[in-house]
C-alpha positions in Angstrom: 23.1 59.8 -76.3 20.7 61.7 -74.2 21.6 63.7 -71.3 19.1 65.7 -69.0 18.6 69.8 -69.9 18.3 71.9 -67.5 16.6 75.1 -68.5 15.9 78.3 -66.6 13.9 81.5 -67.6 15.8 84.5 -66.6 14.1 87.7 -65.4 15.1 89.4 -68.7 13.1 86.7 -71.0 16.2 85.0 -72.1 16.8 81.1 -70.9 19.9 79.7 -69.9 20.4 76.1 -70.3 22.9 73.6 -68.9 23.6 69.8 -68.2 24.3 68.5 -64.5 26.0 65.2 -66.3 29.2 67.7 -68.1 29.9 70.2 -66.0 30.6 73.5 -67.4 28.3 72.6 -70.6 26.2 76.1 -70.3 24.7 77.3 -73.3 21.8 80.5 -73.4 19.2 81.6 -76.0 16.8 84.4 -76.4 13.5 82.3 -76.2 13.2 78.4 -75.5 13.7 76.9 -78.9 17.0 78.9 -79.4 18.4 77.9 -76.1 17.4 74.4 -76.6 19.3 74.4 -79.9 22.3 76.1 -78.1 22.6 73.4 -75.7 22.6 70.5 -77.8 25.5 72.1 -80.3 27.0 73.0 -76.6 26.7 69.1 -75.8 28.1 68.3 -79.4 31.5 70.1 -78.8 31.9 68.6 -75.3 31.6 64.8 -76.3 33.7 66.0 -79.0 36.2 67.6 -77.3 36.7 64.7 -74.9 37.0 62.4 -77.9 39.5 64.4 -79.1 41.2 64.3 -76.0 41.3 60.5 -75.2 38.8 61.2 -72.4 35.6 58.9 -71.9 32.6 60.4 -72.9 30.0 61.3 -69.5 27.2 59.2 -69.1 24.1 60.0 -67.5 23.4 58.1 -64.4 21.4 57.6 -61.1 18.6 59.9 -62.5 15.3 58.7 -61.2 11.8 60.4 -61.9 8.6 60.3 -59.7 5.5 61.5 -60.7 3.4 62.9 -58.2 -0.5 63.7 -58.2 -2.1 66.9 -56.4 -5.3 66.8 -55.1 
């Protein structure tokens, strides 16, 4: 599955990360590659827990991106 990261540099140098498609799936690190790696175990548990639950799992939808040139 893929699911769109969302990942913001705090003011101390540390990055939290989160995805708009499962709410409440926050995750943080101390530099990018950590907090990329935190989210995805973060999204791991959350498709598992609604598995485990009966729940359907989120899917990502109605995401659209535009490229757009400067001049």
């Amino acid at each position: 599955m893929r699911y769109t990261v969302i990942l913001e540099q705090e003011e101390d140098g540390g990055y939290v990360t989160s995805v708009p498609a499962l709410p409440g799936c926050v995750s943080q690190g101390d530099n990018r590659d950590e907090a990329l790696a935190n989210i995805q175990e973060a999204i791991k548990l959350y498709l598992d827990d609604c598995i485990d639950a009966g729940e359907p799992v989120p899917l990502e939808a109605g995401r659209e991106f535009v490229d757009v040139d400067t001049a």
